[in-house]
N, C-alpha and C positions, 0 to 999 in steps of 0.2 A: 240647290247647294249654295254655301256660303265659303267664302277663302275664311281662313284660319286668322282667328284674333288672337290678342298678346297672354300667350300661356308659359310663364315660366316658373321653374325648378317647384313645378307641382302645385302654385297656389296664384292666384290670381296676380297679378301686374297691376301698382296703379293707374296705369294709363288707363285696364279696361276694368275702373270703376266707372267711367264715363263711357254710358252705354247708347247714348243719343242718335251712334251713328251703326248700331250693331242690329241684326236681324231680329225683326219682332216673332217671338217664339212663342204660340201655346202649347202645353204640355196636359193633357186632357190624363187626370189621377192623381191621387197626393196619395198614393199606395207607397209601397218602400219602392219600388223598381218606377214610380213618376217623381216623385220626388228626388229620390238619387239622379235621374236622368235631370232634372232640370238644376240642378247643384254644376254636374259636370257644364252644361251649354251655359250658365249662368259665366263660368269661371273663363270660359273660351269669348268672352265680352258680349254675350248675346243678351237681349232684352227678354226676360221671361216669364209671362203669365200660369201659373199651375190652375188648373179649373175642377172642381171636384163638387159633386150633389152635397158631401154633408162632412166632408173636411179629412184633416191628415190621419192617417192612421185610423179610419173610419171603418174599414173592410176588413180583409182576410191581414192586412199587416199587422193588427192590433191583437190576435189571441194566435198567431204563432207558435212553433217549436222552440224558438230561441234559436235555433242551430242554424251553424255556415258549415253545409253538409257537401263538403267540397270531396270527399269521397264518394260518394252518393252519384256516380256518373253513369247510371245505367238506365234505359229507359223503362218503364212501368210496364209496357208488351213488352212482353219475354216466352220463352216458350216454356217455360216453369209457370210462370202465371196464367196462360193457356189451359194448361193442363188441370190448373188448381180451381180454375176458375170457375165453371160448372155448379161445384160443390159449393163455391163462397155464393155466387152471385146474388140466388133467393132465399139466403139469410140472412133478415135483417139485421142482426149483429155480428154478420162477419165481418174479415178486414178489407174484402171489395165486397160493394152491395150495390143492387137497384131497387127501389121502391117501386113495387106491381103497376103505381098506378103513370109511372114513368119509363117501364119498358118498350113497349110499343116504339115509344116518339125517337129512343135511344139506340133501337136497333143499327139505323145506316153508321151512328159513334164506333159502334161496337165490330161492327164490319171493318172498319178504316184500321179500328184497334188490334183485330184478328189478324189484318195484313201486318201491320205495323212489326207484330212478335214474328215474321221470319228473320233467318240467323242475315241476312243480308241487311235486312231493313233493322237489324238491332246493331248490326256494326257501324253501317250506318249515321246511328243514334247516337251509340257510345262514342263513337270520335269527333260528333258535332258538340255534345255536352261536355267533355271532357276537356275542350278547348275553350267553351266559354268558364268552365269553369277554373280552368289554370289561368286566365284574365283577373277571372273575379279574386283567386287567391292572392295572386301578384297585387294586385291593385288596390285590394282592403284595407293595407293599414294606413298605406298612403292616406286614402280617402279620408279614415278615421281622423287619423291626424290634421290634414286641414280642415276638418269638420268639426273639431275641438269634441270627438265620441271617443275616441280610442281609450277610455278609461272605461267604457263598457264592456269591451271583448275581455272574455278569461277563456282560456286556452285549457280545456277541462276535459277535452277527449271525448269516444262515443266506445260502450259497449254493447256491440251487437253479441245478444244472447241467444242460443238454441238447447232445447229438450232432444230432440231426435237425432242422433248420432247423423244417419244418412242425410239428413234436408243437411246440417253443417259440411259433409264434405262433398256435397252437391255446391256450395257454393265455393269452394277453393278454387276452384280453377278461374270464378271470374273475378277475386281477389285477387288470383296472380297474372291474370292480363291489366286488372288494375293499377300494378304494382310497373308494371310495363311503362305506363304514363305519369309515374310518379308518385303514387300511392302508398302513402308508408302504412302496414298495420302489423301485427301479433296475430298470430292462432293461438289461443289457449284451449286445453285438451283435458283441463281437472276441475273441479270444484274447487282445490287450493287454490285454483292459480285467479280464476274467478275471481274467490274470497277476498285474492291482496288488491285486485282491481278495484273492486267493490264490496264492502260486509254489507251483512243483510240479506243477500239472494238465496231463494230455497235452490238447497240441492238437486233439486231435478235440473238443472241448468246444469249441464256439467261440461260444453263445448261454448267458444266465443272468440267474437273476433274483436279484437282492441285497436281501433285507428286513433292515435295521440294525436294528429292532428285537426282533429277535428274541432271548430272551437263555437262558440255559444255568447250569446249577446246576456247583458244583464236584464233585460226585462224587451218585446220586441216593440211594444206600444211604446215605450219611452224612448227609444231608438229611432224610429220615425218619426216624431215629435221634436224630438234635440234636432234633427235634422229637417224641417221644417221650420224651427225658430231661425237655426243658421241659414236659410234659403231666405227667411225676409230680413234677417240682418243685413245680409252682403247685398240688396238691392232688388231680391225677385218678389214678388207677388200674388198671392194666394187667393184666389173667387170661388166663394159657396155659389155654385151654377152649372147646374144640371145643363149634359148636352145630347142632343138627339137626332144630327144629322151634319157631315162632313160635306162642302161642295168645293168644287173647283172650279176657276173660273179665269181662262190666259193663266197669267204668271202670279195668278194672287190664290188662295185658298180660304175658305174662311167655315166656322162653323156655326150651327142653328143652334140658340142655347133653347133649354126649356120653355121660358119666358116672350119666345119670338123673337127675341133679337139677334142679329145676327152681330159678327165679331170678325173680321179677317186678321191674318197673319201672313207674315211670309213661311213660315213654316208650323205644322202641327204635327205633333207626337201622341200618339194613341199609345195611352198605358192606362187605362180603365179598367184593369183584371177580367173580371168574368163577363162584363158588358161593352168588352172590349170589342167583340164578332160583330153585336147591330151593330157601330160606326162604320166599322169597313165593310160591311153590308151596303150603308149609304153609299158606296165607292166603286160599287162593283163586286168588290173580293166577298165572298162565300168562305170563311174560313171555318171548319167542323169545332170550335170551340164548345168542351162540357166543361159542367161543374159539378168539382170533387167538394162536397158539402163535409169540410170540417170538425169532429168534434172535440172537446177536449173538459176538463175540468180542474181547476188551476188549487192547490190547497192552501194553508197558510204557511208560513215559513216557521220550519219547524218541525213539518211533517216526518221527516225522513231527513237522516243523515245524507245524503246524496252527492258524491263527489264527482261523476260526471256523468253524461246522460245517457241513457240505458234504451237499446231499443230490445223489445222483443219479438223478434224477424216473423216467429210462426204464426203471433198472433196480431200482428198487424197496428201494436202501438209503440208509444215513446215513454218515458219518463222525463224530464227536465230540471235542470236544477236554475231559478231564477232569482233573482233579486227580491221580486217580488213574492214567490210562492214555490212551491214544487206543480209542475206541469204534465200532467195524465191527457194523452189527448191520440189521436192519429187515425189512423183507416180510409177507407176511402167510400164513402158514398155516393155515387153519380145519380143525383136527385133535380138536379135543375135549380131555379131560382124563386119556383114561387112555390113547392111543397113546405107544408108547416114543418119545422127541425124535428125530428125524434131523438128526444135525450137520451132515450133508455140504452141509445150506441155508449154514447158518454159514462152510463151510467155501469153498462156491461165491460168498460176497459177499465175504472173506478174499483169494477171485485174483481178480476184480473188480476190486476197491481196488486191490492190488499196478499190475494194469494202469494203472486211470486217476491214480495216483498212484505214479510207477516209482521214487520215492525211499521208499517205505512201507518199512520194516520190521520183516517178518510173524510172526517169531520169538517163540517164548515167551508165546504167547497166553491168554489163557484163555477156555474156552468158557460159554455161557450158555441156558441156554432158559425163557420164563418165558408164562405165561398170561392174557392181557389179555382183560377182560370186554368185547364186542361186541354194539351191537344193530344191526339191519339196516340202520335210519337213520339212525345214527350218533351218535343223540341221546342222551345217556345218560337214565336213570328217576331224575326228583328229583320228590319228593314223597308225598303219604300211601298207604298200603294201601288197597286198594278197602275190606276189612271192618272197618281201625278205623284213627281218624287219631292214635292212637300210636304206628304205627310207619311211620317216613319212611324211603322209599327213596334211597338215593346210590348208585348204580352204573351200570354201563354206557358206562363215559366211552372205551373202546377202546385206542387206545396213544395218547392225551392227557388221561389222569388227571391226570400233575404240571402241564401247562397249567393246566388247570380243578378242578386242585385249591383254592387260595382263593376261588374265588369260590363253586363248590360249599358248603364250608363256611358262606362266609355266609349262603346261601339256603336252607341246611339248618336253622341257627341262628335265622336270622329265622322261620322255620315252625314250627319244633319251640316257639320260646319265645313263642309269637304275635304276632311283628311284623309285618308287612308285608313280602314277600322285597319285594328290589329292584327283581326281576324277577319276571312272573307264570310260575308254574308250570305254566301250561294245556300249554305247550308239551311238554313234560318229563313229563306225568303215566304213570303207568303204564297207565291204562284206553285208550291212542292204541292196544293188538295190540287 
């Protein structure tokens, strides 16, 4: 740990432009949740290297949701999804899947996952994410704003849609424990009321939930990237280099890059998303990390009227409205890292959409597949290595990285520079497998 350098009224101090004398920091991911983290430690006067195989927004940050799904506080086990799960799992185009030839290796994931949905281990849950996610809310626009992004956020809302009367009022009650922790949303209960939310939806939609606060970046690749040119403006520095093994060594740590050379620090941050597990493997920690294999299909702008993002709960995708395009994407595949992508997921939420949106136009697409770091709880791992508390773990945040990306950072920041997080990390620690 490090005492606290000159942080005032939220933006950097010039004293701590001069960083000569502040802790050399690597931050191993130029992901949104390594990147963000190394902006926060940059501003707290530290010296900081970000290290990354093939650069910013190269991963799962770059074909995103777009959304800060700061309602979204519930864990993935659940005993609803339990239930459902059976039915989804061996088809390949449902909204959880596993590819036959990755079941096997997946079972002990799926065992952790099974415990994971009891009602204890999901309250658990809910009031571990709930809390980083009241962080990340608090703390976004600030961020925005000294990061000279806040002209990307638009405050556009989310509609969550449902066909089946019963699945919708299956879900009220944990909208109104929701609502318990600050959750503002709407029940609508009509096709009109739908309609004023959003035109365009086929009427078989006739239940929805509307959280206004829900808000949405303009594009999430150029969001990572504006934040990445601000990270080497203000003095940090960015390395295409592959890393493949963390050591510890006294009071210094240092890591093994691809290339053989090794590199110490006084302190290292592991935010490498899905390859986040082998480094703290080099460490000791064993941490159950899958990967939710991504898909989505981004269209031209234009496609669709789309005033704010649409999910549809029963079948397992989103809709997005971006700067760039309208965004078709979501489900969940736990396929691993080295299976070839199967489009036809992408391709199966694509005539989906067209259906429950018959004005969509599905032309001219582009396809996408990208790798979200998964733990079975849903909790992502913040906090120190079991063998040394110079290297702080950030990862496992699922497909809610960009949600929980600022507040992440701050609690990464506050630990790594020995403040007090804001939030105790008991919750979040790695030693919970």
């Amino acid at each position: 740990m490090f005492s606290s350098y000159l942080y005032q009224g939220g933006a950097m101090s010039k004293q701590s432009d001069n960083r000569m004398d502040g802790p050399d920091i690597v931050v191993i991911g130029a992901g949104i949740i390594g990147i963000t983290a190394a902006i926060e430690l940059l501003s707290r006067g530290a010296r900081v290297t970000v290290m990354d195989r093939t650069g910013v927004a190269a991963g799962a940050s770059q074909g995103n949701a777009g959304a800060f799904a700061f309602s979204d506080a519930s864990p993935l086990a659940s005993p609803g999804i339990i239930r459902k799960a059976p039915k989804w799992l061996f088809d390949p185009l449902g909204p959880l899947s596993i590819p036959l030839p990755y079941a096997v290796r997946i079972a002990p994931w799926m065992y952790r996952f099974w415990r994971a949905s009891r009602a204890d281990q999901v309250a658990r849950g809910t009031e571990a994410l709930t809390a980083l996610m009241r962080v990340s809310r608090d703390h976004l626009e600030n961020f925005m704003e000294r990061t000279g992004t806040r002209h990307m956020l638009h405050h556009h809302g989310n509609l969550q849609l449902y066909e089946d009367k019963a699945a919708f009022k299956a879900v009220l009650p944990l909208w109104q424990r929701r609502a318990e922790h600050g959750v503002d949303y709407t029940a609508l209960e009509s096709v009109d009321a739908i309609k004023e939310a959003q035109a365009g939806i086929h009427p078989r939609f006739s239940r929805a939930i509307l959280t206004p606060a829900w808000l949405g970046i303009s594009d999430p690749k150029d969001y990572t990237m504006a934040l990445g040119r601000y990270f080497e403006g203000a003095g940090g520095r960015i390395e295409i280099s592959g890393v493949k093994a963390l050591e510890v060594a006294g009071d210094r740590v240092s890591l093994l890059r691809d290339d053989g050379m090794r590199r110490e620090a006084d302190h290292i941050v592991v935010a490498a998303g899905a390859w986040s597990h082998y480094l703290a493997r080099t460490l000791g920690d064993h941490i159950p990390l899958e990967t939710e294999r991504g898909y989505n299909t981004t269209l031209p702008i234009g496609a669709f009227d789309l005033k704010r993002q649409l999910s549809f709960e029963e079948h397992g995708f989103i809709v997005s409205p971006l700067t760039t395009g309208i965004r078709v994407g979501g489900a969940v595949e736990l396929g691993g890292l080295k299976l070839p992508p199967n489009y036809s997921r992408a391709d199966a939420m694509l005539r989906k959409a067209k259906m429950f949106l018959p004005k969509l136009k599905i032309a001219n697409g582009r396809q996408w597949m990208g790798f979200r770091p998964s733990l079975p709880d849903s909790v992502p791992v913040i906090g120190p290595a079991t063998q040394s508390s110079r290297v702080t773990y950030a990862f496992g945040h699922g497909h809610l990285g960009l949600t929980q990306s600022a507040g992440t950072a701050k609690l990464v920041a506050q630990h790594v520079m020995g403040e007090t997080p804001e939030v105790d990390l008991f919750p979040y620690r790695a030693q919970r497998f």
